[in-house]
C-alpha positions in Angstrom: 0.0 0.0 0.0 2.7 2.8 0.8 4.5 1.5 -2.4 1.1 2.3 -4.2 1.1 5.9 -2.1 4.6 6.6 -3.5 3.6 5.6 -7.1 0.6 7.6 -7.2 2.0 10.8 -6.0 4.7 10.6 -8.3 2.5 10.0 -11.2 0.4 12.8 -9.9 3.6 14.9 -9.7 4.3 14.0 -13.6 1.4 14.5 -15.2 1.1 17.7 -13.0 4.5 19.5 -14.1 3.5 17.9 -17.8 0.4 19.9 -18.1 0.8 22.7 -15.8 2.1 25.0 -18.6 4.5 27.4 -19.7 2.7 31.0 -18.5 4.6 30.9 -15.3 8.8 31.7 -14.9 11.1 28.9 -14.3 12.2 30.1 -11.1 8.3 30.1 -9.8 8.3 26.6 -10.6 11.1 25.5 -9.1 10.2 27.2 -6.0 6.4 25.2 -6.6 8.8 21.5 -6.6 11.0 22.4 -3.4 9.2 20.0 -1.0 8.4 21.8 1.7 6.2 23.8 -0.3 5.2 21.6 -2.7 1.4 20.8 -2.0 1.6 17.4 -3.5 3.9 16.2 -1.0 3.4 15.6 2.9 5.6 17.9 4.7 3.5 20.6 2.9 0.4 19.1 3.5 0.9 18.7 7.6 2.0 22.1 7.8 -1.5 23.2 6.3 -3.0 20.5 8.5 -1.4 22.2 11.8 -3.6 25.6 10.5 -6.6 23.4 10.2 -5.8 22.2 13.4 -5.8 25.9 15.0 -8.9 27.2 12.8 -11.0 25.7 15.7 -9.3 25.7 18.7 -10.3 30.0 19.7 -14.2 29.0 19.6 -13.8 25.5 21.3 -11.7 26.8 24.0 -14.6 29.9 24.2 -18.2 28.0 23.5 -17.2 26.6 27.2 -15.9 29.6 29.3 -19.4 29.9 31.0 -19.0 26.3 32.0 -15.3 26.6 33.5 -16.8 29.4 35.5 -20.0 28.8 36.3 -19.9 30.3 39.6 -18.6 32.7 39.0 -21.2 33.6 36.3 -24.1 33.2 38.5 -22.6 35.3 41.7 -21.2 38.3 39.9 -23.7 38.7 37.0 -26.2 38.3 39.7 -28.2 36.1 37.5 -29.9 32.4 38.2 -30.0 29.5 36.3 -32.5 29.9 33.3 -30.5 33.0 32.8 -27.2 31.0 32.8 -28.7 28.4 30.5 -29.3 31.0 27.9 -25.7 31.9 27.2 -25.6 28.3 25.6 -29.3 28.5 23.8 -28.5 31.8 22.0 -25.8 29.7 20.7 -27.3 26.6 19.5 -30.8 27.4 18.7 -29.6 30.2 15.7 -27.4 27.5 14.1 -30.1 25.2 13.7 -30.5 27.4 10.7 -26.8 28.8 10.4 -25.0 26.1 9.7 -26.9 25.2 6.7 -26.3 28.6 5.1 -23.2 28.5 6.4 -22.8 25.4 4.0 -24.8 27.2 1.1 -22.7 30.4 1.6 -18.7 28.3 1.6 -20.4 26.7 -1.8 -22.1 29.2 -3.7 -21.1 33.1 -2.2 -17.9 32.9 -0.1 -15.6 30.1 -1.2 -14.3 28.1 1.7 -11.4 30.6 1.9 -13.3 33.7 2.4 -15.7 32.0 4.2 -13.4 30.8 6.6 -12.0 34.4 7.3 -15.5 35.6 7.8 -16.8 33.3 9.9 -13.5 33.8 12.2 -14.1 37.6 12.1 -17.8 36.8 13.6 -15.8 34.3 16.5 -13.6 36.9 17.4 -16.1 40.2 17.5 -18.8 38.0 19.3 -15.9 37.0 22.2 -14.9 40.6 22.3 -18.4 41.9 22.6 -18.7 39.1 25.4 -15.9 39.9 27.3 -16.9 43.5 27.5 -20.0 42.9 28.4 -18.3 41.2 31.4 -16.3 44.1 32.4 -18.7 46.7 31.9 -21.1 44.7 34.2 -23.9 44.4 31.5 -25.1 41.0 31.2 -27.3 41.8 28.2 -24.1 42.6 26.4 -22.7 39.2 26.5 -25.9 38.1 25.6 -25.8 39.7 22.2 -21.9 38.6 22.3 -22.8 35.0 22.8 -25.2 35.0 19.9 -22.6 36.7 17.4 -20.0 34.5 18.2 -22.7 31.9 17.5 -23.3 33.2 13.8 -19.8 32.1 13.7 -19.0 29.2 15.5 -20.6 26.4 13.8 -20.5 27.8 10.8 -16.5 27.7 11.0 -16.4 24.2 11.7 -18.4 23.5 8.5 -15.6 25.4 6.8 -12.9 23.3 9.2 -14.0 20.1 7.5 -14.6 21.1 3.9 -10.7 22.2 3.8 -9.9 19.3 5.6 -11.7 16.9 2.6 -10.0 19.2 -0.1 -6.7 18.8 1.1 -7.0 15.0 2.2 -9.5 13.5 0.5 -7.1 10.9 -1.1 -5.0 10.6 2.4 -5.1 9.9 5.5 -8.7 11.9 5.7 -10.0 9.3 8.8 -6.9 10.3 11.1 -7.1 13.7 9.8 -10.8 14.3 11.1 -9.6 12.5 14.4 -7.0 14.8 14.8 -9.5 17.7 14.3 -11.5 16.4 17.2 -8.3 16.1 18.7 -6.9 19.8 19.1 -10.7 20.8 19.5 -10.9 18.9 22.7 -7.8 20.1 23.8 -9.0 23.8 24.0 -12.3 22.8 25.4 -10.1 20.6 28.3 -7.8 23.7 28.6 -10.8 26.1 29.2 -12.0 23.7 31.9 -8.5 23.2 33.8 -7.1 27.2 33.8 -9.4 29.7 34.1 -11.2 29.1 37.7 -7.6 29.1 38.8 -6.6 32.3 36.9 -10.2 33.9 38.3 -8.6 33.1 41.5 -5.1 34.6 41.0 -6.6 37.6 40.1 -7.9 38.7 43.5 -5.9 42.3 43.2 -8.7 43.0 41.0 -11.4 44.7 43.1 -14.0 44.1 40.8 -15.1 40.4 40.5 -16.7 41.6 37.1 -13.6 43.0 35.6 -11.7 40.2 36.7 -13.9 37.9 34.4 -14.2 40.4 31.3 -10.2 40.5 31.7 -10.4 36.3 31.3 -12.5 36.5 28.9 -10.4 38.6 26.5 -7.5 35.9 27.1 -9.9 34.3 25.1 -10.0 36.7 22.2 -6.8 36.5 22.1 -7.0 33.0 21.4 -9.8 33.5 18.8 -7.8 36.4 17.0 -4.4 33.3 17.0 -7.5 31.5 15.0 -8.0 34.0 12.8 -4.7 34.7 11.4 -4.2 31.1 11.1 -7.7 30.8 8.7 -5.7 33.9 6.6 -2.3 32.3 6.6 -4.0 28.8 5.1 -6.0 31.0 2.6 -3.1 32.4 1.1 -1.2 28.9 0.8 -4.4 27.2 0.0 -5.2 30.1 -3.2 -1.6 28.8 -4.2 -2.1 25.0 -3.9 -4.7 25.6 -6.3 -2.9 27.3 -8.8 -0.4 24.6 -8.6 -3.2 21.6 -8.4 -5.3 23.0 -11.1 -8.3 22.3 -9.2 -10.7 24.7 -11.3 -10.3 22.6 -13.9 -12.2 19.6 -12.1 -15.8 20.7 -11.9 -15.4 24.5 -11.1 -18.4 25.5 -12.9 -20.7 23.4 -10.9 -22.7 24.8 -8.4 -25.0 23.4 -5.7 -28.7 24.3 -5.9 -31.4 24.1 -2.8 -33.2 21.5 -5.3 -29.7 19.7 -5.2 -31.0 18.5 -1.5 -33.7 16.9 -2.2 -31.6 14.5 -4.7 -29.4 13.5 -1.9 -29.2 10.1 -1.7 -30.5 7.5 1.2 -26.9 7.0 2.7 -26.5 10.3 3.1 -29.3 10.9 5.2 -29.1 7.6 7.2 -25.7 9.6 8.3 -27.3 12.6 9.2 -29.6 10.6 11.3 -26.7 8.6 13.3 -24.9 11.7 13.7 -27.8 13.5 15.7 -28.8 10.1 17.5 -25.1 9.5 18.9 -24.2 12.6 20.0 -27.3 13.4 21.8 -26.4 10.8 24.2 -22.7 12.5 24.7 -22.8 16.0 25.2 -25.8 16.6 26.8 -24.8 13.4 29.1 -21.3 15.3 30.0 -23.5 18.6 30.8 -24.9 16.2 34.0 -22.9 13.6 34.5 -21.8 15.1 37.5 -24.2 15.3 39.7 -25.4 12.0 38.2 -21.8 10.3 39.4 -22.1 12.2 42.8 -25.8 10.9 43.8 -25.5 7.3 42.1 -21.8 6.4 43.0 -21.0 8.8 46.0 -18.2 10.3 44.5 -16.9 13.8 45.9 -17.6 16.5 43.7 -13.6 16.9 42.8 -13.4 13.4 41.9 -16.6 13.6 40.0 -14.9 15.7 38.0 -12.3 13.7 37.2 -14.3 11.5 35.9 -16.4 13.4 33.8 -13.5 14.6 32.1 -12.4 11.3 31.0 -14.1 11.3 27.9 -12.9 14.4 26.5 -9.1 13.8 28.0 -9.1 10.0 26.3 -10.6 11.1 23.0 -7.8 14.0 22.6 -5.4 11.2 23.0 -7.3 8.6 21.1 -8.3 10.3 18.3 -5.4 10.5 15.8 -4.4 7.3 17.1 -7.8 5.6 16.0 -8.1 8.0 13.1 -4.8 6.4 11.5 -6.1 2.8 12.3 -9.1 3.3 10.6 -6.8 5.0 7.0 -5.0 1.5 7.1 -7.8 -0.7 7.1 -10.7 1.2 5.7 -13.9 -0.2 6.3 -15.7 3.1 7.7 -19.1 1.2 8.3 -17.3 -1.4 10.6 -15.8 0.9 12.9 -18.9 3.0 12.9 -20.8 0.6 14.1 -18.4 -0.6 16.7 -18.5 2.5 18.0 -22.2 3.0 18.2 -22.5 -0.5 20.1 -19.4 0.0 23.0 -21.1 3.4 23.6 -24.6 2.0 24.5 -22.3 -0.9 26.3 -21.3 2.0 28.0 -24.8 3.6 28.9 -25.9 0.3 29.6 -23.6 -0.3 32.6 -23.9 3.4 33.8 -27.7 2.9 34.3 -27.8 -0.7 35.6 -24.9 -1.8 37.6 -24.2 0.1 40.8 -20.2 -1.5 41.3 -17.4 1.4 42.2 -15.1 1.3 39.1 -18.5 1.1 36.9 -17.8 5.2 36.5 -14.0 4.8 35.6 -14.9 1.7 32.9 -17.7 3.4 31.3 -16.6 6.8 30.9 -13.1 5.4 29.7 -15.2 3.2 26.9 -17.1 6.4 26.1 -14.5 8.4 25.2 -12.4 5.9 22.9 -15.9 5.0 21.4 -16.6 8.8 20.6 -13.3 9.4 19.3 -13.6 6.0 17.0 -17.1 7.0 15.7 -15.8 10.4 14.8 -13.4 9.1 13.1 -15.0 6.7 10.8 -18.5 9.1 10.5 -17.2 12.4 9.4 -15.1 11.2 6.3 -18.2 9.3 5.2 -19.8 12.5 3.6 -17.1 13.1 1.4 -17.3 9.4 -0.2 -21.0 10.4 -0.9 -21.5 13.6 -2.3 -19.3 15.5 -5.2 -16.9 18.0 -4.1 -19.0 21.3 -5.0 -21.5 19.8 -2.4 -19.6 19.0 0.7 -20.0 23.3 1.9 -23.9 21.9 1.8 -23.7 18.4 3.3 -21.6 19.3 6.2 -23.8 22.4 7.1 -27.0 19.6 7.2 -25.3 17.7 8.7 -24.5 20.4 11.7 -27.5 22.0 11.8 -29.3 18.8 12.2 -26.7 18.0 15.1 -27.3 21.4 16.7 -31.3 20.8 16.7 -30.8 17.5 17.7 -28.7 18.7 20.8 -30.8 21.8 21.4 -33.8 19.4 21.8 -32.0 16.9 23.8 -31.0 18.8 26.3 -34.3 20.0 27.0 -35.9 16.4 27.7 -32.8 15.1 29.2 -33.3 18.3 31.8 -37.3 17.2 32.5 -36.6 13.2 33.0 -34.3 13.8 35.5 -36.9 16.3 37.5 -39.7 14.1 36.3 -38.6 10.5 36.6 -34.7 10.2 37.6 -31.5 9.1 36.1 -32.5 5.5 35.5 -34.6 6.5 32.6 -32.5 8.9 31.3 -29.8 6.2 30.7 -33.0 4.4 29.3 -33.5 7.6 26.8 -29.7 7.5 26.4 -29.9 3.9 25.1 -33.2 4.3 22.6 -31.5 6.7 20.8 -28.2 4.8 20.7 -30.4 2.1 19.5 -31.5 4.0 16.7 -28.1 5.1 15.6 -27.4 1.3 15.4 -30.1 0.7 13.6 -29.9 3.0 11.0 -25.7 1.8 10.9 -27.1 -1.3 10.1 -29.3 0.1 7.5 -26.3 2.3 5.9 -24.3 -0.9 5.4 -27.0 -3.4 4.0 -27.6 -0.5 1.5 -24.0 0.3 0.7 -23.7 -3.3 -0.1 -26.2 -3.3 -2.3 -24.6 -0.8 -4.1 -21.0 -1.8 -4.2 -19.6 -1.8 -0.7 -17.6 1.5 -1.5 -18.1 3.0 1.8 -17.0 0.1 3.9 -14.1 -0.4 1.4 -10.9 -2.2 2.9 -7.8 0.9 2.4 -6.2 -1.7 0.3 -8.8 -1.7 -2.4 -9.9 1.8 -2.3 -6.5 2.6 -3.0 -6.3 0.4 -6.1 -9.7 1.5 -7.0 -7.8 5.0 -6.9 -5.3 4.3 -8.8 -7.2 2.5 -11.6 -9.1 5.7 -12.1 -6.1 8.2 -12.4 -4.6 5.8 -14.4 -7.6 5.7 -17.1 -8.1 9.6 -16.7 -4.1 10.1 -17.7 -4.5 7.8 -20.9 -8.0 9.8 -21.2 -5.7 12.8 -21.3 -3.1 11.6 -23.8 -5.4 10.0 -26.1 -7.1 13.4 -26.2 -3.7 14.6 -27.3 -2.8 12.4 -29.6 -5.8 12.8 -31.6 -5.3 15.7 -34.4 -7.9 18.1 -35.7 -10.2 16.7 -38.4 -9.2 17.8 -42.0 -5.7 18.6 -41.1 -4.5 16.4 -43.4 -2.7 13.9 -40.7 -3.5 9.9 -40.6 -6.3 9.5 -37.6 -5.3 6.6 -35.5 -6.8 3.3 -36.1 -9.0 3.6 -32.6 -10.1 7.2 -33.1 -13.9 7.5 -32.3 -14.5 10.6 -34.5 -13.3 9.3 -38.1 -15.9 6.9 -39.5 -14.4 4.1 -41.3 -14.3 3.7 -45.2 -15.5 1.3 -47.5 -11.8 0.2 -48.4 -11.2 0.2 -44.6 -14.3 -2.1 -44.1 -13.4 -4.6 -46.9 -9.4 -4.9 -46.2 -10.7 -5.7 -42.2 -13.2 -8.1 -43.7 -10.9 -10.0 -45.8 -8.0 -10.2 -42.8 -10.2 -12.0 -41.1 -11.0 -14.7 -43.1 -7.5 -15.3 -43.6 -6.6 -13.0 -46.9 -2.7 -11.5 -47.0 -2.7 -7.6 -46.8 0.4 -5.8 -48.2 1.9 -4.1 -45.5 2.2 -0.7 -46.7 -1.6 -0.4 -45.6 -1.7 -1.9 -42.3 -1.2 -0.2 -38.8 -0.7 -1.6 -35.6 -3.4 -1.2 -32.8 -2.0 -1.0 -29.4 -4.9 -1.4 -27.5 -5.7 -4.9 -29.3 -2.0 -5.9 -30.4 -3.4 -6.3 -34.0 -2.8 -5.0 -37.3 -5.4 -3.0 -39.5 -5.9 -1.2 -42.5 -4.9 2.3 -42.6 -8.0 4.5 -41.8 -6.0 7.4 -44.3 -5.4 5.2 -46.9 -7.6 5.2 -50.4 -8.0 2.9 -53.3 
């Protein structure tokens, strides 16, 4: 397989610097070849990786500030609860609806790079307006900050995956994604772990509420380090595809809102595992706590802990499982693992009452989550055509956000109504139905040719094959000359219809006749000789 890698990249690199051209100077194309910055090669491509690593991290490591200080929230800002709640709802209920245009706007208005930039802009004003709402002591300010930085924050992540599909679409995409989840969860575990302690360090402060406007623009800072990494991987992306000549492969297309309603069935059967698993993870986390304190009498420090075992192992986990899942391919398989160790999971949570029960599960959960993402996310880009993937991914969020939006709310009235038991139970049903419709997914890719569950091994030869038959696509366009320029038309030419003296000197070589040889040609495609197609009586 890596022999396979080498051969295709350098017979990408061939027929690349063979048709690139002769507008540009030498020394621009040298400079194009050197290998770190040749976007055909991987030391290029890791760097860009690293940037599309750090488009995320300044919103992850901000959607959870109110979390990391919840207390603090509620005491200074004088507020209670419901109030608190609302930080998060003016974030998810808008991009029910925003991710999708966010999708429609990366395909058809913006272009991812553009798009990114702008939806990074949004991140960054939205924290700022936040964090001085915070130190002017106006909590309706960060109010209209949360919901700006909300036009922005999903939005971005839609943008976050399309780049990562268009730069490794043909490699490594599975521990690409994984690593994306990765670095995401790292900011959101940072959040979590520093700033209660920095809150407290700042006690020379006199006002509590300009002590947390003052953390809160640590995190603009952090969203502004986001930004100029979206503008840096603009600018080398704008060059990779000069030097890829991507606008030649289906540039003109462009996605239309009747283009959704033609997506197919496998498309949708992920959108409804997506919203089906992670409703029973991150609204889960949001009360796990209390849950682990009352069910397993855990102090609230190591409650804690062990909450945060899901999010610490997947950081670790994720590239790790991301790169198992590029050498052996079959998506659908590890999907489906995943779906099944997480109800295991949710299933010994809500019915077994032993002490490491917490430490098990949780552990599970998070190398199940980070597996799942893993083999899911990639799947939309073995789906839909490239033009569409803006689109797909903003369903695919905005379903996710509704989805979490709604779950959250019953997950909040079982516990008040009927407990924790059957909110494990609610947990499970809709884990049930993710595995369900995983089943579903891979009985109906098999019916249609198993290439979503494809082993790496043949997916790569399946690649291969087709670059192969586009390059001899390529020079057999080439080789064919202009009709009535006065040149012989090879033998196998499509456009030239044969003559009568063509006909009868074919018909009379197969029945065994002699033909002089000044009128025959050899076909290579059939290792045969014919009559000249130039040739009269």
């Amino acid at each position: 397989e890596i022999k396979m890698g080498k051969a295709k990249e350098a017979e990408e690199e061939s027929l690349l610097l063979k048709h690139s051209g002769g507008d540009a100077p030498e020394r621009e194309r040298t400079c194009d070849r050197f290998f770190l910055l040749d976007p055909r090669r991987w030391p290029h491509r890791y760097t860009m990786l690293f940037f599309m690593c750090m488009l995320s991290f300044g919103s992850y490591y901000c959607f959870d500030n109110p979390v990391a200080l919840q207390r603090q929230f509620i005491s200074v800002m004088d507020i209670n609860m419901q109030r608190y709640a609302l930080m998060y709802s003016l974030y998810s209920w808008p991009n029910v609806i925003l991710s999708f245009f966010g999708g429609l706007l990366i395909d058809r208005v913006f272009g991812i790079r553009v798009g990114t930039i702008v939806f990074s802009v949004l991140v960054c004003v939205g924290q700022l307006i936040f964090a001085f709402g915070g130190v002017l002591d106006r909590y309706w300010l960060m109010l209209v900050g949360r919901f700006v930085f909300g036009l922005g924050g999903e939005s971005l992540a839609v943008a976050q995956n399309a780049y990562a599909v268009l730069w490794f679409k043909e490699k490594e995409l599975n521990m690409v994604f994984g690593l994306l989840l990765s670095i995401s969860r790292v900011g959101s575990t940072l959040n979590q772990n520093i700033n209660s302690k920095l809150y407290n360090s700042l006690s020379s402060i006199p006002q509590n509420y300009v002590r947390l406007g003052f953390l809160l623009l640590i995190g603009f800072g952090i969203c502004v380090f986001s930004l100029v990494c979206a503008v840096v991987l603009g600018l080398f992306d704008k060059r990779a595809e000069r030097i890829l000549q991507r606008k030649k492969k289906g540039s003109d297309e462009r996605i239309s809102l009747r283009d959704i309603k033609d997506f197919p069935l496998s498309l949708w059967l992920v959108f409804i595992i997506c919203v089906a698993y992670y409703v029973s993870i991150f609204p889960f986390i949001g009360l796990a706590i209390i849950f682990l304190e009352e069910k397993y009498g855990l102090a609230p420090a190591r409650a804690n802990i062990v909450n945060s075992l899901v999010y610490l192992i997947s950081a670790g986990a994720s590239p790790v499982l991301g790169f198992l899942v590029d050498k052996t391919g079959m998506n659908l398989f590890w999907l489906n693992l995943g779906v099944i160790a997480t109800l295991g999971a949710h299933a010994m949570l809500g019915f077994l009452n032993m002490s490491l029960i917490p430490y098990v599960s949780m552990s599970l959960m998070g190398v199940s989550y980070s597996l799942l993402a893993c083999a899911l996310w990639p799947l939309v880009s073995f789906i839909v055509p490239e033009h569409q993937l803006g689109t797909a991914y903003g369903i695919m969020q905005s379903i996710q956000n509704l989805g979490l939006a709604v779950a959250t709310i019953v997950a909040g009235a079982i516990i008040d109504q009927q407990g924790y038991l059957v909110l494990e139970v609610f947990f499970c049903a809709m884990l049930s139905l993710a595995l369900i419709s995983g089943a579903l997914l891979y009985l109906l890719d098999s019916a249609q040719g198993g290439k979503l569950n494809q082993t790496a091994w043949a997916r790569a030869r399946a690649r291969k094959i087709a670059d192969l038959q586009q390059l001899r696509e390529s020079e057999d366009q080439k080789a064919v000359p202009a009709v009535g320029s006065g040149d012989k038309v090879p033998y196998n030419s499509p456009i030239v219809p044969s003559s009568a003296f063509h006909i009868r000197n074919r018909f009379l070589s197969r029945v065994g006749t002699k033909i002089p040889e000044h009128v025959l040609s050899f076909n290579p495609m059939t290792s045969s000789y014919a009559p000249h197609v130039g040739v009269v009586k």
